[in-house]
C-alpha positions in Angstrom: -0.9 -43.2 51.4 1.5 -42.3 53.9 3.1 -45.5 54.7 5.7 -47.1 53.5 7.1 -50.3 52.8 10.6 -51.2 54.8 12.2 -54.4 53.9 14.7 -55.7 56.2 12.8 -58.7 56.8 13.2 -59.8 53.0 16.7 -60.1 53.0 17.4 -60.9 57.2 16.0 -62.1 60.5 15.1 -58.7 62.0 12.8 -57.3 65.2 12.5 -57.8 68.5 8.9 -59.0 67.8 9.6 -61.1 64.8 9.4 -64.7 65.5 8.8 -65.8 62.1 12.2 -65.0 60.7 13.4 -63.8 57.3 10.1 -63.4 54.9 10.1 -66.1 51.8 9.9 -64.8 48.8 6.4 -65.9 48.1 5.4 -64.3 51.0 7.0 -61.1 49.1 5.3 -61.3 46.4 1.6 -61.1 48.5 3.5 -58.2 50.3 4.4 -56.6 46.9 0.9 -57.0 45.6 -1.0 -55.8 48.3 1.7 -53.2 48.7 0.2 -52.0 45.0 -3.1 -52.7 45.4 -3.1 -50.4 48.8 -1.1 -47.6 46.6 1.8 -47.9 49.2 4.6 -46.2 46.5 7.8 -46.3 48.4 9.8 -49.3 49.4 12.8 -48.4 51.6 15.6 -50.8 51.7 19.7 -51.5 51.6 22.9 -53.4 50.6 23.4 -54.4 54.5 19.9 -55.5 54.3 20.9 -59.2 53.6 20.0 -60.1 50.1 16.6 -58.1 50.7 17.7 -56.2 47.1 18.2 -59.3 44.9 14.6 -60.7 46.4 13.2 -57.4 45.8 14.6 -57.5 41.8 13.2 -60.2 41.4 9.9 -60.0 43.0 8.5 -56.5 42.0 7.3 -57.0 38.0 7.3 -53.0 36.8 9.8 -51.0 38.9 7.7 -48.2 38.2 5.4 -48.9 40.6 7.4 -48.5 43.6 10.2 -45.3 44.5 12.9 -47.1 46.1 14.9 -45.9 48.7 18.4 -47.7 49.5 21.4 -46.7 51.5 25.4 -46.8 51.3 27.9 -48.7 52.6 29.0 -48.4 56.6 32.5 -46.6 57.2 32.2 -46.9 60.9 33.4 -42.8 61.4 37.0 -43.8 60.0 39.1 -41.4 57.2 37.1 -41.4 54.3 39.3 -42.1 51.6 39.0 -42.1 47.2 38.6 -45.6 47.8 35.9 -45.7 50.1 34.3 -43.1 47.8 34.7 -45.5 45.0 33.0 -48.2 47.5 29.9 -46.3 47.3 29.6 -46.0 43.8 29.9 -49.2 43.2 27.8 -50.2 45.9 25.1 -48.4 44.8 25.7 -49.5 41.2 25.4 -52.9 42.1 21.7 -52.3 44.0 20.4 -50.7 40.9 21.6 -54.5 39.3 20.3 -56.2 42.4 17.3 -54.1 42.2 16.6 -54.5 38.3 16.3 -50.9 37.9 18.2 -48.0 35.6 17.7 -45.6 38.5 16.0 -45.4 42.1 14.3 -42.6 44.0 16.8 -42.7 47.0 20.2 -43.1 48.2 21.0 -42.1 51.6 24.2 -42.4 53.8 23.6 -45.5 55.8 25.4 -44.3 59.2 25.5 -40.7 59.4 28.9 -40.3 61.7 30.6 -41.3 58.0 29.8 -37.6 56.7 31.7 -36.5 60.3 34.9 -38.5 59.6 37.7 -36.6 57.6 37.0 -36.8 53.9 33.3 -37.5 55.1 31.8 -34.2 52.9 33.3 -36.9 49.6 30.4 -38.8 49.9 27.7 -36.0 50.0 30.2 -35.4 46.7 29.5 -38.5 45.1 26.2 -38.9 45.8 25.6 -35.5 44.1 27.7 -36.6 41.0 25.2 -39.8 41.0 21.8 -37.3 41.1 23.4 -35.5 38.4 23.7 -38.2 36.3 20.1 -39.2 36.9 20.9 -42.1 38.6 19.5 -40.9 41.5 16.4 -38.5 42.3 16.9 -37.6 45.6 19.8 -37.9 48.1 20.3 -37.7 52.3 21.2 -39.5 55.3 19.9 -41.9 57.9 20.2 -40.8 61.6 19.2 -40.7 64.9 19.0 -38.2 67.2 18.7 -34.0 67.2 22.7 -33.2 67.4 23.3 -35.2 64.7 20.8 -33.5 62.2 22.2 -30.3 63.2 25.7 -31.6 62.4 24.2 -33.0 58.9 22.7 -29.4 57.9 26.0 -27.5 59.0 26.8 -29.9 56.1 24.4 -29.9 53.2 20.5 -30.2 53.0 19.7 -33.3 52.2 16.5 -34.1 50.3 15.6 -36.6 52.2 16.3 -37.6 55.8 15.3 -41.2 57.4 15.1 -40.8 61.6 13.0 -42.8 64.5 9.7 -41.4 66.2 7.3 -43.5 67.5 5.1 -42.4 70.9 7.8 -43.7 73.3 10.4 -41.8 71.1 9.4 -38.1 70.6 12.3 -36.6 71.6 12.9 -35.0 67.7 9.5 -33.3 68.2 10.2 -31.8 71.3 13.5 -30.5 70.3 11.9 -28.7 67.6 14.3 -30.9 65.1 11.3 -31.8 62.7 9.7 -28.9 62.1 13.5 -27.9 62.1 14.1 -30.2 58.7 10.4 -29.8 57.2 11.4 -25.6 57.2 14.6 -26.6 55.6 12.0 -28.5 52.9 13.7 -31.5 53.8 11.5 -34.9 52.6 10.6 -37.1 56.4 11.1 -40.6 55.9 9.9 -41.9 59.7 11.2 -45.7 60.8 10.8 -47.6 63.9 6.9 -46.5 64.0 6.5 -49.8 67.1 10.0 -50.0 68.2 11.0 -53.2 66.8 7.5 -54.6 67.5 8.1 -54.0 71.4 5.4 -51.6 71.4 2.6 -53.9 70.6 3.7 -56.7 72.6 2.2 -58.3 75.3 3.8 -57.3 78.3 4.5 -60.4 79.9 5.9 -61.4 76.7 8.5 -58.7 77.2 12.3 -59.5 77.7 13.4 -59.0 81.4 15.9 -56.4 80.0 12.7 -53.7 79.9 11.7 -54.5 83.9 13.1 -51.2 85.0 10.5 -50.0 82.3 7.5 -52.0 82.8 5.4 -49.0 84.2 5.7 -48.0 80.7 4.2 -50.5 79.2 1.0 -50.4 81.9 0.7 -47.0 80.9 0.3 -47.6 77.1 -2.0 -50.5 78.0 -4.4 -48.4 80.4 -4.2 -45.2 77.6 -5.3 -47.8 74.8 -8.0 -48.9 77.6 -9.1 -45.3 78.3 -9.2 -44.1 74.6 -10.7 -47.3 73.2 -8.0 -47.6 70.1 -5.7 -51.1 70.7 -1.5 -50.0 70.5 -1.3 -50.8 66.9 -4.3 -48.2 66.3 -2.3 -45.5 68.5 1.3 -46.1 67.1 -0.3 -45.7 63.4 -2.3 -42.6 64.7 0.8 -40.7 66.8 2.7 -40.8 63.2 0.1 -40.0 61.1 -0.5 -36.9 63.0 3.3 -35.8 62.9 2.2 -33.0 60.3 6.4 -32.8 59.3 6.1 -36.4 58.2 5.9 -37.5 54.7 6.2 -41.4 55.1 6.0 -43.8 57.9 7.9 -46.8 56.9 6.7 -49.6 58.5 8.0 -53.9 58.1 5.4 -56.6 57.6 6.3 -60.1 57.7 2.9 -61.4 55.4 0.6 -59.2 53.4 -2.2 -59.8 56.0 0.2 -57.6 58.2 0.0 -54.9 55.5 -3.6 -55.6 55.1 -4.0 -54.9 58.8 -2.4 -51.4 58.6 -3.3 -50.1 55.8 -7.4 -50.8 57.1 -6.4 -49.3 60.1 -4.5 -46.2 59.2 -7.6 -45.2 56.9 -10.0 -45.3 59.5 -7.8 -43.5 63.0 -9.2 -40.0 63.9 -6.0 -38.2 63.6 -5.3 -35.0 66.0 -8.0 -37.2 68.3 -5.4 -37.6 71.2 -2.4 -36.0 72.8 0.8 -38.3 73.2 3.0 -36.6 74.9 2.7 -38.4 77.8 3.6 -41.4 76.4 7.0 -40.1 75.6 9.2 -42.7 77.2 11.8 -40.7 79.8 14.7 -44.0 79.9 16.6 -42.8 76.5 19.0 -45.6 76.5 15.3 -48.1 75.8 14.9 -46.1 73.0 17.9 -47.1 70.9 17.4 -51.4 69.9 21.0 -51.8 69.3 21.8 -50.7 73.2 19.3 -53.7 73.7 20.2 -57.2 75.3 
């Protein structure tokens, strides 16, 4: 299964879309189980993620089930110093205690710019000195755009990188940037698959901040109209068909949610349609934290 499970809504209100708030834990646990049952094996989450790691420890019964992906601390591109190395160690030390596990499949550098600051290449350090020590399988970094990935593998090759694509955000594919990492056999972890949830909203449920992009929107509606497949079926079908992607890691605020993907992503056609001309032209719509 190609999708995975993100969990910012566990620990946090989160998304554009999201009117039902932070996820109880019961609800979790449904997630969790349909999460297993669906053979969904990688749960992406991290220490600014709220308390989504102490819910998780104490909702998922056999760690073993699940890789888990979590991320460092933010150093907001300032000097990297021994004791912000130090921060990230113990950081991560305390999400395996959080977490309830002895080690975790992931660790990634939360805000990529850190590795740019001076003393930045001591983190890619200390992460290395924690896959060493088997506390960690796999290590890498969370970005967002082409110039920064070519930064990160002037750098190091990571093992795993985390990066947005969704169809109004292919500006990695056209750049050639993921095929770029996948020949650098660098493992794709894919978020931000429906934008927040803005992708499969109703449009006049749409903030007035998107106006000057409302054309958008009537274009996505009168594709899903012409190709028969409803916006949830063509955002789960664009990523599937991204070849260079391994996972697709995707929120849900109840297991029905899951449910609902899961059926769908087994039955899309992928390679049925071309997306390209869904590629949304306004970049600064594509970044949520430039939202209002």
């Amino acid at each position: 299964m190609k999708l995975a499970l993100g969990t910012v809504q566990f620990g946090m209100d989160y998304g554009v879309s999201n009117n039902l708030g932070k996820t109880s834990n019961e609800e979790v646990v449904n997630i969790l189980a349909e999460a297993g049952k669906s053979n969904i094996t990688l749960i992406d989450t991290a220490a600014l993620y709220g308390d989504s790691e102490k819910v998780l420890g104490k909702t998922i019964s056999d760690s073993s089930l699940f890789n888990i992906v979590t991320k460092s601390p933010v150093y907001h591109g300032k000097i990297i110093t021994k004791r912000d190395v130090d921060l990230l160690t113990d950081v991560f030390k305390k999400s395996l205690e959080l977490l309830n596990c002895e080690n975790v499949y992931g660790l990634l550098i939360h805000h990529a710019a850190d590795l740019f600051a001076p003393g930045g290449e001591s983190l890619i350090e200390a992460m290395s000195e924690l896959k060493s020590q088997g506390l960690v399988h796999k290590i890498g970094v969370s970005l967002y755009d082409g110039q920064t990935i070519d930064r990160v593998l002037e750098l190091f090759t990571p093992d795993i990188v985390q990066l947005p694509i969704n169809i109004a955000d292919q500006r990695l594919i056209v750049s050639g940037n993921l095929e770029k990492l996948k020949n650098y056999g660098v493992e794709i972890h894919a978020r931000s698959l429906f934008l927040q949830g803005l992708l499969l909203m109703n449009i006049s449920d749409i903030s007035e901040h998107f106006n000057p992009i409302k054309y958008y929107f009537e274009n996505l509606e009168q594709f899903s109209i012409n190709s028969g497949m409803s916006r949830l079926e063509m955002c789960l079908d664009f990523g599937s068909s991204c070849k260079e992607i391994d996972r697709l890691v995707v929120g849900v605020t109840n297991a029905d949610e899951l449910k609902e993907l899961v059926e769908v992503t087994r039955r899309i056609d992928n390679n049925k349609y071309d997306y390209s001309s869904l590629s949304l032209v306004e970049e600064e719509y594509l970044d949520p934290s430039k939202w209002k």
